[in-house]
C-alpha positions as CSV (number, residue, x, y, z in Angstrom):
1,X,48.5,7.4,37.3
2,X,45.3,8.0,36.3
3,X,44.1,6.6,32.7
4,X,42.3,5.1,29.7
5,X,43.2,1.8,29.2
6,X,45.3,2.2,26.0
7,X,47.4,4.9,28.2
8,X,47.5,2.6,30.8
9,X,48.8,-0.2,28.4
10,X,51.2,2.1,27.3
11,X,52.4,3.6,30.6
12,X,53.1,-0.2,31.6
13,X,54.7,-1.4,28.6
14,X,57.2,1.3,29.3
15,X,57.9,0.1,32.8
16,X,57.9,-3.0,32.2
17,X,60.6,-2.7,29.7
18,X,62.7,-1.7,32.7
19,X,62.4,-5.1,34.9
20,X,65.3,-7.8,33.7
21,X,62.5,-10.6,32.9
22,X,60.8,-9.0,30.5
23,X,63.4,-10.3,28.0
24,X,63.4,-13.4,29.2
25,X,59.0,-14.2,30.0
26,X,57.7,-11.9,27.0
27,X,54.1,-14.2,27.7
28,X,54.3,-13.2,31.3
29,X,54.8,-9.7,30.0
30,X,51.5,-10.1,27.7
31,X,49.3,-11.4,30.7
32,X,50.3,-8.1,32.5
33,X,50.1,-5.6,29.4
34,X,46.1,-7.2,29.2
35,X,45.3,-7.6,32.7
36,X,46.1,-4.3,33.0
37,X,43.9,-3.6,30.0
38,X,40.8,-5.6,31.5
39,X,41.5,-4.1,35.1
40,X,41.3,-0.1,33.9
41,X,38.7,-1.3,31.9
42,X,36.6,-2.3,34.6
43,X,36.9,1.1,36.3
44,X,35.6,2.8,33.5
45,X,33.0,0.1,32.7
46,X,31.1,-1.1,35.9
47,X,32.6,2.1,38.1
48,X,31.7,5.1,35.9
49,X,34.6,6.3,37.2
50,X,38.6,7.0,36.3
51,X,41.5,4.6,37.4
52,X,44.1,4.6,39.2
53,X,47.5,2.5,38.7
54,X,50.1,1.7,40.3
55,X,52.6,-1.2,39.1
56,X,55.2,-2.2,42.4
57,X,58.1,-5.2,41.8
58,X,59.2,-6.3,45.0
59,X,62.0,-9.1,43.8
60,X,59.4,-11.8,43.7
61,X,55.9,-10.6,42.5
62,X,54.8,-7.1,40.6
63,X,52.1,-6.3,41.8
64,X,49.6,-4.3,39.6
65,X,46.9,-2.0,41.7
66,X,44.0,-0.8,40.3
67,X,41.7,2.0,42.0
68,X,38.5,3.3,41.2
69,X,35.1,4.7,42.8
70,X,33.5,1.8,43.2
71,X,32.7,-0.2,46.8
72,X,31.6,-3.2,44.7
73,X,34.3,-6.0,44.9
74,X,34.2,-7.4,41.5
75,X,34.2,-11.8,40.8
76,X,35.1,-13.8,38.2
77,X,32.2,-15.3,36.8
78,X,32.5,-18.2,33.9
79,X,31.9,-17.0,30.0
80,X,28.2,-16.9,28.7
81,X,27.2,-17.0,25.2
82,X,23.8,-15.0,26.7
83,X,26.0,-11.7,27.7
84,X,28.2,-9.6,26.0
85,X,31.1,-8.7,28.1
86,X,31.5,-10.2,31.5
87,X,35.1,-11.8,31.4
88,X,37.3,-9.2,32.6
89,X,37.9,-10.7,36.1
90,X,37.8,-14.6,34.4
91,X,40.8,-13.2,32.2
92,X,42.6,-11.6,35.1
93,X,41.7,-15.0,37.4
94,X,43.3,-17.2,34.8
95,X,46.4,-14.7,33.7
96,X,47.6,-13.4,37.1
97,X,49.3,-15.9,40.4
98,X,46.6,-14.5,42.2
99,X,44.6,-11.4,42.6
100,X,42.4,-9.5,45.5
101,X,40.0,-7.2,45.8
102,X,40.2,-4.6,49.0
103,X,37.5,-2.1,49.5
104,X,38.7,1.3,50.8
105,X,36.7,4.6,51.3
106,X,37.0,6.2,48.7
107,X,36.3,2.6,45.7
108,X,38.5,-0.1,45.8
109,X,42.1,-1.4,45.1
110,X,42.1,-4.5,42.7
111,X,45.7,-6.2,42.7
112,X,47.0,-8.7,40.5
113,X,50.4,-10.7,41.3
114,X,52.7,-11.7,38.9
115,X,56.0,-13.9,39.4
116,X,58.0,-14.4,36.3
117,X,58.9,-18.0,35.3
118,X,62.4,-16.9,36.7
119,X,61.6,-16.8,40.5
120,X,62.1,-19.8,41.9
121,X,58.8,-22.3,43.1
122,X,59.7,-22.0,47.0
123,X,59.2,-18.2,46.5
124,X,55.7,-18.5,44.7
């Protein structure tokens, strides 16, 4: 799907509502509905260009994919009180069981994992 990131919200809100845990880890469900936010966001922001997402639950982890023009792999970099902005990636390192970056040739795929509180420890 490509998006904005209020459509994106949306369009993953609506999924979500569809996996069983969502009842049960509604802050697990937050840290996806704004990661996805901060994600998209990025696309538009430091890629001048239109994302691309792609949520996929495999039992264990969903995994939400974010494409864009871009060949710059993004970092998390600590807050600043001397720049506005800047955070997206601190938000997503902090929310998310882990995230990665892969360059393709057309941008790059951003993923962030998510388990639920539900899945057992051996499985994270």
């Amino acid at each position: 799907m490509q998006t904005t990131p209020k459509t994106a919200r949306d369009w993953a809100q609506r999924h979500l509502e569809t996996l069983d845990w969502t009842a049960d880890s509604p802050e697990t469900v937050d840290a996806v509905l704004l990661t996805v936010s901060e994600l998209v966001t990025n696309a538009h922001v430091h890629a001048k260009s239109g994302a691309q997402l792609v949520m996929t639950w495999d039992g264990r982890c969903l995994h939400v994919a974010v494409h864009d023009a871009s060949s710059a792999l993004p970092r998390a970099r600590p807050p600043s009180d001397e720049r506005l902005g800047g955070r997206g990636m601190f938000l997503v390192d902090a929310l998310a069981d882990s995230w990665e970056a892969h360059p393709c040739p057309d941008g790059k795929t951003v993923i962030a994992c998510f388990r639920p509180p539900s899945v057992p420890s051996d499985a994270r």
